[in-house]
C-alpha positions in Angstrom: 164.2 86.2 128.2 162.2 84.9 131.3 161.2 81.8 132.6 157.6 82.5 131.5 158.6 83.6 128.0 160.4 80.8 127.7 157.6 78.2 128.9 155.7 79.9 126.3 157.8 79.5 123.7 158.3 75.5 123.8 154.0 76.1 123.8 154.0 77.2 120.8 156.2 75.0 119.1 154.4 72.4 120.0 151.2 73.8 118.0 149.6 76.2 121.2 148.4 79.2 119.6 145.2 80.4 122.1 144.9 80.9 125.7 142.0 80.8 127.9 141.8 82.0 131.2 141.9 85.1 134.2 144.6 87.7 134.8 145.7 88.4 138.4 148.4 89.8 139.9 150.7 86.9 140.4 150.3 85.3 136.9 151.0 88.9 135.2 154.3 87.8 133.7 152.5 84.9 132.0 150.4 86.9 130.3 153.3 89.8 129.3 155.0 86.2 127.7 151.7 85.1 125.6 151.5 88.5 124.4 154.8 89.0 123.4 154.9 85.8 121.7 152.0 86.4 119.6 149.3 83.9 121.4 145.8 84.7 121.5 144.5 85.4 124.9 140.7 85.2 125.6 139.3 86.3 128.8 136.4 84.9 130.4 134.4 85.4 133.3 135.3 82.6 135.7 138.5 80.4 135.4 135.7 76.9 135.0 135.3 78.4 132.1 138.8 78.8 130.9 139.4 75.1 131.7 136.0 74.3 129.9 136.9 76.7 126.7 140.2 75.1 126.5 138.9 71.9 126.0 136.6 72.9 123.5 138.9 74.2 121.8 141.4 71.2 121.7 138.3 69.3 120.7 137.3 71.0 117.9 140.7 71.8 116.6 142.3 68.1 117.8 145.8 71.0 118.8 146.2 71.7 122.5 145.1 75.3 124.3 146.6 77.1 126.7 144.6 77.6 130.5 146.4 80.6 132.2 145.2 81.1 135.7 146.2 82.2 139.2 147.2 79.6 141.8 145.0 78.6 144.6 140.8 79.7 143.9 141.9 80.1 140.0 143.7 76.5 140.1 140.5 75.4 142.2 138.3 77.0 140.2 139.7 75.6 137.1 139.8 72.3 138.2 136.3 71.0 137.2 136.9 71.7 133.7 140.8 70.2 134.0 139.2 66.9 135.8 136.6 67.0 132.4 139.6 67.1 130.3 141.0 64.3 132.1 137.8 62.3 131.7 137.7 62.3 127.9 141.7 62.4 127.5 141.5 65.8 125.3 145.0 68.0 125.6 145.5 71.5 128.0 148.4 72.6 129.2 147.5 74.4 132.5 149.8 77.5 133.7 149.5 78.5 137.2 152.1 80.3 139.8 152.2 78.5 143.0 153.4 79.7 146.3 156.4 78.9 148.1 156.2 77.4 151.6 156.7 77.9 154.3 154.1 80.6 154.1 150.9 81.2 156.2 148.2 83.4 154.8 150.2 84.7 152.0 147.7 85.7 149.2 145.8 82.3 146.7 148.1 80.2 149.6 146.9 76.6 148.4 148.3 74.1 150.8 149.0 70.8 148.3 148.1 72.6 145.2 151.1 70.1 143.5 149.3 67.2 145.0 145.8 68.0 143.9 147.0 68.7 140.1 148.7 65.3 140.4 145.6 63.6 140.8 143.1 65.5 137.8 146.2 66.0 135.6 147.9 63.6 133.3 151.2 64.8 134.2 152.5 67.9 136.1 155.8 69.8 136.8 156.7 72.6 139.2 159.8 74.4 137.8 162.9 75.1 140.2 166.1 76.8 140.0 167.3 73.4 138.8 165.0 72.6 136.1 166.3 72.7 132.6 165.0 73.4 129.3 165.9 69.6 128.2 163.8 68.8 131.4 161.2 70.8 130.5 161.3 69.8 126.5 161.2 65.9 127.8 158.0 66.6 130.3 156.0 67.9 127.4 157.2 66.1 124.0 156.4 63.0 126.4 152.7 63.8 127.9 151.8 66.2 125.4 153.1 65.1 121.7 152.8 61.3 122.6 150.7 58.6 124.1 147.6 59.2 125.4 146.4 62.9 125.8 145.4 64.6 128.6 145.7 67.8 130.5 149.0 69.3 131.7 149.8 71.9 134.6 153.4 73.6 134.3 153.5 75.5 138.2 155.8 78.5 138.1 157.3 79.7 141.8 156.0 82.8 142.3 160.3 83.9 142.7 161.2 82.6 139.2 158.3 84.7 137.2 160.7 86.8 136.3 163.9 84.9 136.5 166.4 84.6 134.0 166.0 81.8 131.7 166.2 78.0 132.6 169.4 76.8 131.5 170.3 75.5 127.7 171.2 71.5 127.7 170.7 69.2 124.7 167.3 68.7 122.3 164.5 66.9 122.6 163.5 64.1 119.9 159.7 63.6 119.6 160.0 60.7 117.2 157.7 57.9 118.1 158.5 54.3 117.9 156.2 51.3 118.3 156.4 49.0 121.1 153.4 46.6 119.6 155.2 43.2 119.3 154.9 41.4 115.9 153.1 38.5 117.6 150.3 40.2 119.0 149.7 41.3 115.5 149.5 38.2 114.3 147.3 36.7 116.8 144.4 39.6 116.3 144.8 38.8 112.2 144.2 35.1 112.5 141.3 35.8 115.0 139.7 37.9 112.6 140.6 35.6 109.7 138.8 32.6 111.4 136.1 35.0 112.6 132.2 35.0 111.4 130.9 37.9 112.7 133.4 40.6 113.9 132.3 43.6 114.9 134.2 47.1 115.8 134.3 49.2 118.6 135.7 52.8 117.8 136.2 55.2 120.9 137.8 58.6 121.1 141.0 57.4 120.6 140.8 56.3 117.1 139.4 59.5 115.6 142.7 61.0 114.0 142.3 57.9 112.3 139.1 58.0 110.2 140.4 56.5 106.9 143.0 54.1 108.5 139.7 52.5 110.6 137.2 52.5 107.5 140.0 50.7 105.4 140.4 48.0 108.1 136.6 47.7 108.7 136.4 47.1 104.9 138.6 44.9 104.9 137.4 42.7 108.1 133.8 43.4 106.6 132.7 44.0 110.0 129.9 46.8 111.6 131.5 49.7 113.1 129.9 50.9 116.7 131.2 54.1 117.8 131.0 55.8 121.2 130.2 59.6 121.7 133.5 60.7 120.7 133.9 58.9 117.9 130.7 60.1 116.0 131.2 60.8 112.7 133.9 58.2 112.4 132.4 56.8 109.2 130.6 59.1 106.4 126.7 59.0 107.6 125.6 56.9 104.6 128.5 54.2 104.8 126.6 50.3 105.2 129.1 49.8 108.2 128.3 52.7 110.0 125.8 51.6 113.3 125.4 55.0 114.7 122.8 54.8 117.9 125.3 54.2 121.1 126.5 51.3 123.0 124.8 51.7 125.4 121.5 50.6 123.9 120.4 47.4 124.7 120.0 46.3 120.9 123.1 47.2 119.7 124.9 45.9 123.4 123.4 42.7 122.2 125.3 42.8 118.5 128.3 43.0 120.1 127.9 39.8 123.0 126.5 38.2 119.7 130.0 39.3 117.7 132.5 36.5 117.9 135.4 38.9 117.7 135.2 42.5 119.3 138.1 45.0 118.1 137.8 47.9 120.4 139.6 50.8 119.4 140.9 53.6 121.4 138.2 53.2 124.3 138.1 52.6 127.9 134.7 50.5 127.8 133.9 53.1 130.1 130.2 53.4 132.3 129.1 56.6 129.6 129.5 55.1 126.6 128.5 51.4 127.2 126.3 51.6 130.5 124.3 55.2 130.3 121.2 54.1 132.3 123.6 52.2 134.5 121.9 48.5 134.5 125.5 47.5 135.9 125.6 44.8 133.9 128.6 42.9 132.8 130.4 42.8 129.5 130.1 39.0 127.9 132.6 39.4 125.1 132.9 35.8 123.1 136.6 37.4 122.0 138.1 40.2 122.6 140.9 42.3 121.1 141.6 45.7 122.2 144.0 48.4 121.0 144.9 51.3 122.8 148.1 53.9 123.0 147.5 53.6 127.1 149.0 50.4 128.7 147.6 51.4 131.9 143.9 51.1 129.8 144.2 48.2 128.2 142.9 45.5 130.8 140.3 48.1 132.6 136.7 46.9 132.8 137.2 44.4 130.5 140.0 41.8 130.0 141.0 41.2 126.4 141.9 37.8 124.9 144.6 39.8 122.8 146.0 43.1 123.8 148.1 45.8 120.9 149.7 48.5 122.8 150.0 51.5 119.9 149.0 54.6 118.7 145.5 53.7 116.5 146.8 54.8 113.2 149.9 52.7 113.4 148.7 49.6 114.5 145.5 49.5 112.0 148.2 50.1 108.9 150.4 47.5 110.2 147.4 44.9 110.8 146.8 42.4 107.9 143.0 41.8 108.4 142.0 40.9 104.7 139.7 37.9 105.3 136.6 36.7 103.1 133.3 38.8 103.4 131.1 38.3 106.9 128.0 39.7 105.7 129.2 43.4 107.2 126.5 45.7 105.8 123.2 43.1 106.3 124.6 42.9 109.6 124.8 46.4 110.2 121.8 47.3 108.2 119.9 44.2 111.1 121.7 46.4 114.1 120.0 49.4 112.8 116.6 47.9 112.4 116.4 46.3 115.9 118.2 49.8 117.4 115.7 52.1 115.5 113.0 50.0 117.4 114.3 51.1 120.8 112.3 52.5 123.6 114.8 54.9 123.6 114.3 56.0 120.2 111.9 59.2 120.5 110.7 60.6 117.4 110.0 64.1 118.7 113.9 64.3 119.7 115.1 62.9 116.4 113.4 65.3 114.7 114.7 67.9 116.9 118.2 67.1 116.5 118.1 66.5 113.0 117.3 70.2 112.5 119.8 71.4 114.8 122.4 69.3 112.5 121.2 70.2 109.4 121.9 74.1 110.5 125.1 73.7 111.8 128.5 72.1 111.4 129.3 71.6 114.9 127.3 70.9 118.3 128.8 71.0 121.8 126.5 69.4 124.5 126.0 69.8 128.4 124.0 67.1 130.5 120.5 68.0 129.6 117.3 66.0 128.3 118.4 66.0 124.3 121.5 65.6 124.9 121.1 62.0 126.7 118.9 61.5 123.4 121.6 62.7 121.2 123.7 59.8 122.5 122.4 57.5 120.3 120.3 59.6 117.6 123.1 62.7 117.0 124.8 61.8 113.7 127.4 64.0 112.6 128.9 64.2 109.3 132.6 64.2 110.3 134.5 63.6 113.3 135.0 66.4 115.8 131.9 67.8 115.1 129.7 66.8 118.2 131.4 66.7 121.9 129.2 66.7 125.1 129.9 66.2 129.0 128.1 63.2 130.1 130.9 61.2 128.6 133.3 61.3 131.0 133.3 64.0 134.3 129.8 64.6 133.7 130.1 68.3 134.3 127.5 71.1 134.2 128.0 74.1 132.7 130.5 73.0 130.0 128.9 73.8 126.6 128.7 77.7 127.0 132.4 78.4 127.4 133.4 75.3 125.5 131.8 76.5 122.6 132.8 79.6 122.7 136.2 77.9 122.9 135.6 75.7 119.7 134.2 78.7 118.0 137.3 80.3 118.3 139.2 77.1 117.0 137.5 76.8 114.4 135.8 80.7 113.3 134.8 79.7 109.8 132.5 76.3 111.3 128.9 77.1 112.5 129.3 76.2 116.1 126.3 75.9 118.6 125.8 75.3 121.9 122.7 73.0 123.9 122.3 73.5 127.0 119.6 72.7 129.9 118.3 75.9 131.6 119.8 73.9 134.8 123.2 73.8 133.5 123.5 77.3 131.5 123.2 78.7 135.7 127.1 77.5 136.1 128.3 80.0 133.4 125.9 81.8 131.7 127.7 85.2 132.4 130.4 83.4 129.3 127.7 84.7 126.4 128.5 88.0 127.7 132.8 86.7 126.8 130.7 86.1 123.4 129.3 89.6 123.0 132.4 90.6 123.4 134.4 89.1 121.0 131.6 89.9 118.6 131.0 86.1 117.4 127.2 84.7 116.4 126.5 81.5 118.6 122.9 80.0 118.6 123.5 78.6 122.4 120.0 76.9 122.8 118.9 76.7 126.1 116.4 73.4 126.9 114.3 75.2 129.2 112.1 72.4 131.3 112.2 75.1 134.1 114.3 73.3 137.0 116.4 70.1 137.2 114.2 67.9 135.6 115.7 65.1 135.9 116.6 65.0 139.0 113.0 65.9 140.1 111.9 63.0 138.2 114.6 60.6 140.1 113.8 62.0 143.3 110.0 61.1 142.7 110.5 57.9 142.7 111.3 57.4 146.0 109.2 60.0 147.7 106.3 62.1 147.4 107.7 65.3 149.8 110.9 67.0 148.0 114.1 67.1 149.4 115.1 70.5 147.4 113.9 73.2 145.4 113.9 72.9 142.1 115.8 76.5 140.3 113.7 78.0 138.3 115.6 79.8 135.2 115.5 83.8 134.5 114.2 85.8 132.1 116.2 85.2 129.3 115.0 87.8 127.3 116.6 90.3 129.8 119.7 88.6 130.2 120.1 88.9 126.1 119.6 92.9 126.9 122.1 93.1 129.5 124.3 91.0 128.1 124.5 92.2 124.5 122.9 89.5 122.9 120.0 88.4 120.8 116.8 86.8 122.3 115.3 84.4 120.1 112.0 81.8 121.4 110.9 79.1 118.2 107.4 78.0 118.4 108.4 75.0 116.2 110.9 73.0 114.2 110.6 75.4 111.2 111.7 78.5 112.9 114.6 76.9 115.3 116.0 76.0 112.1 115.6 79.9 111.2 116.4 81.1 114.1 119.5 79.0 114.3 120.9 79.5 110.6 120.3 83.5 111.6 122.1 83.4 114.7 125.5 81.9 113.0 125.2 84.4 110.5 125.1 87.5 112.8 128.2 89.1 114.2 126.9 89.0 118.4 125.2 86.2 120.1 121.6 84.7 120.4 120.1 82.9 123.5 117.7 80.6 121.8 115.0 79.8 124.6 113.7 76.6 123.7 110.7 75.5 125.9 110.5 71.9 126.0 106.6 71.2 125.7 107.0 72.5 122.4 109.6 70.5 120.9 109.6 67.1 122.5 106.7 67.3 125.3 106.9 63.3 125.1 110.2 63.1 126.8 109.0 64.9 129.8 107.2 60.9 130.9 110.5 59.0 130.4 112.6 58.8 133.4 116.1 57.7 132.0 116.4 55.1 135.4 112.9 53.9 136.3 113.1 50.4 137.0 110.3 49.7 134.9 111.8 50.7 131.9 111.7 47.9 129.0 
């Protein structure tokens, strides 16, 4: 047994089953490990895309993926999609070799490669002739079975590829126990006791805990706001389900209005509570906030009562019960004033409705409908609608990441939107689609260029500081890349041409021109200061 074949198998006791990623020359003994053991490999085209696939996979699927690269350009590479990861706290574990100094030109030679990953990654460990498996065990039944998840990078020396094992010493415990204090427990159920109007804030932390949080919403009768990746946290036709986003003035209001906030499992972040970045500050009358991160807990907003704890635990150990507050004619008000929104395009929800009534699941990349979908996507269940411009803000992300969540999860209808502008960063991943012989509507918004940015950049001058990319010829793309060409003239026939494409056994490239789907959206500019 080698080091890399033992690496592998902790991996997969710890639920990894898949790999995404690049063979080379120097990580050849990773991938003779993931084959003996039995673990999927999927090779893409570019290592982004591994990083990217591996997340949506882990998203879909809520279990971690494996990214297997080279070190130096494949780390580098990688690392937009790890960073990404990072942003939205969703679990990788990263396997790179990494040189041994003192080198000079040796072949991928990354000066500080150790030092870069310790700065995207949640946690990161270079093995040595010293390391041990209880080492090794400890690193990941800390950072990857507990607290708050993140991506990993496990660096192999390019000398101990093929070593013999790392040596045997004691077992690892992965039992959890909760640090949350009685007291604070108490102090967040007599605030809510003596509260009027409470209202809940559910981020991406709390969705492993979809019937724990609509128990304790009941019971505090409150209206439950969630961010981007918590959609689907309530059934779509529950009374205390808001929906819309945070980050819309009406339902920002509700929540300075609320004289309790409970914010679960969020950082309060810019993306999910200031999207058109008006930079204006949080006025919370009360606030509690639970999170499994003590580092997160007092970040961009300071809470009058702080619960350190994983989400589940905490909302089965709170007492809440208090008399009704009016929970569903408040949220039923939040709705009304939110549905009134400038920001509330009919065109778009139309649109978007049609792509979720054909499909189960819908990964996102930053483009026009997807800003919409921030606040008019409704998914039926959680883990069914992920997107970029929540945390990193990457481009490219959707193609490979839903190829990755396909993979996750083959018997879901998976889809991919995209803007012409992003799908340039990894289109080449359909043809990783072809391949595996999977159907995937990946809808491409063509607006032909970055229109958003051309829009931004309008308002402050008439002569344009760039060129605008204008997209290919999809239709000859599909050819060479094995894949079906599909172009709706209207609602109707997306929904057709979608339903088609998950049942088919390659690809489709939906091009879907935006004048004939939502040419209204094409006057709103997202950061105008005239908006209203």
């Amino acid at each position: 047994m080698s080091v890399c074949t033992q690496i592998v198998s902790l991996l997969k006791k710890r639920g990894a089953s898949t790999a995404f990623g690049m063979p080379g020359i120097h990580n050849l003994p990773v991938y003779a490990a993931l084959h003996d053991a039995g673990i999927e490999t999927i090779t893409v085209r570019h290592e982004q895309s591994a990083s990217f696939a591996a997340d949506g996979y882990a998203r879909a699927l809520g279990k971690p993926a494996i990214c297997a690269v080279i070190d130096g350009p494949g780390f580098l590479n990688a690392s937009t999609g790890i960073a990404q990861a990072r942003g939205d706290s969703v679990p990788m574990v990263v396997l790179t070799p990494v040189g041994e100094p003192p080198t000079r030109g040796a072949l991928h030679e990354l000066s500080g490669q150790s030092t870069i990953s310790q700065q995207i990654c949640k946690a990161s460990i270079q093995i040595s002739r010293t390391t041990s498996t209880r080492d090794l065990e400890l690193f990941l039944d800390r950072n990857l079975c507990k607290g708050r998840p993140g991506p990993l990078h496990i660096e192999i020396p390019l000398s101990l590829m093929e070593a013999h094992p790392l040596q045997n010493s004691g077992h690892s415990s992965q039992q959890h126990v909760t640090t949350t204090p009685l007291s604070e427990l108490d102090t967040a159920a007599k605030l809510l006791q003596n509260s009027t109007s409470p209202i809940v804030i559910a981020g991406g932390g709390v969705i492993d805990s979809r019937e724990e949080l609509q128990a304790f919403a009941e019971a505090i009768d409150a209206p439950v706001v969630n961010t981007v990746n918590a959609k689907g946290i309530l059934p779509r036709n529950h009374p205390l389900r808001v929906g819309y986003s945070p980050s819309l003035p009406e339902v920002r209001l509700a929540i300075e209005k609320s004289d309790v906030v409970v914010a679960l499992g969020t950082e309060l972040s810019e993306t999910d509570f200031d999207f058109l970045l008006v930079d204006k500050p949080w006025d919370f009358q009360c606030l509690i906030r639970i999170d499994v991160d003590p580092n997160q807990v007092s970040i961009n907003a300071v809470p009058d009562c702080t619960i350190v704890g994983d989400c589940k635990e905490v909302l089965s150990n709170l007492d809440a019960q208090s008399a009704p507050k009016r929970g569903a004619q408040r949220t039923a008000q939040i709705r009304e004033s939110a549905s009134k929104s400038w920001l509330v395009n009919q065109q778009m929800r139309e649109f978007l409705d049609a792509i979720r009534d054909s499909t189960d699941v819908l990964m996102g990349d930053s483009t026009q409908p997807v800003y919409f979908a921030t606040w008019l996507y409704e998914p039926n269940n959680v883990r069914e609608y992920f997107a970029s411009t929540t945390g990193f803000g990457t481009l490219g992300y959707a193609i490979p990441a839903t190829i990755g969540a396909k993979v996750a999860c083959p018997e879901k209808k998976v889809a991919c939107l995209v803007g012409d502008g992003g799908a340039h960063f990894t289109l080449p991943e359909i043809q990783t689609a072809a391949q595996l012989g999977i159907g995937i509507p990946f809808m491409i918004w063509n607006n032909r260029g970055y229109s958003e940015i051309d829009k931004a950049m309008e308002m402050q001058t008439d002569n344009p500081w760039y060129q605008s990319p204008t997209p290919p010829d999809y239709r000859s793309i599909a050819e060479a890349f094995g894949a079906n060409y599909r172009q709706p003239v209207d609602l109707p026939s997306l929904s057709i041409d979608i339903r088609d494409a998950h049942d088919d056994t390659k690809p489709s490239i939906i091009d879907v021109e935006e004048e004939k789907f939502a040419g209204s959206i094409s006057e709103i500019n997202w950061f105008s200061a005239d908006r209203a």
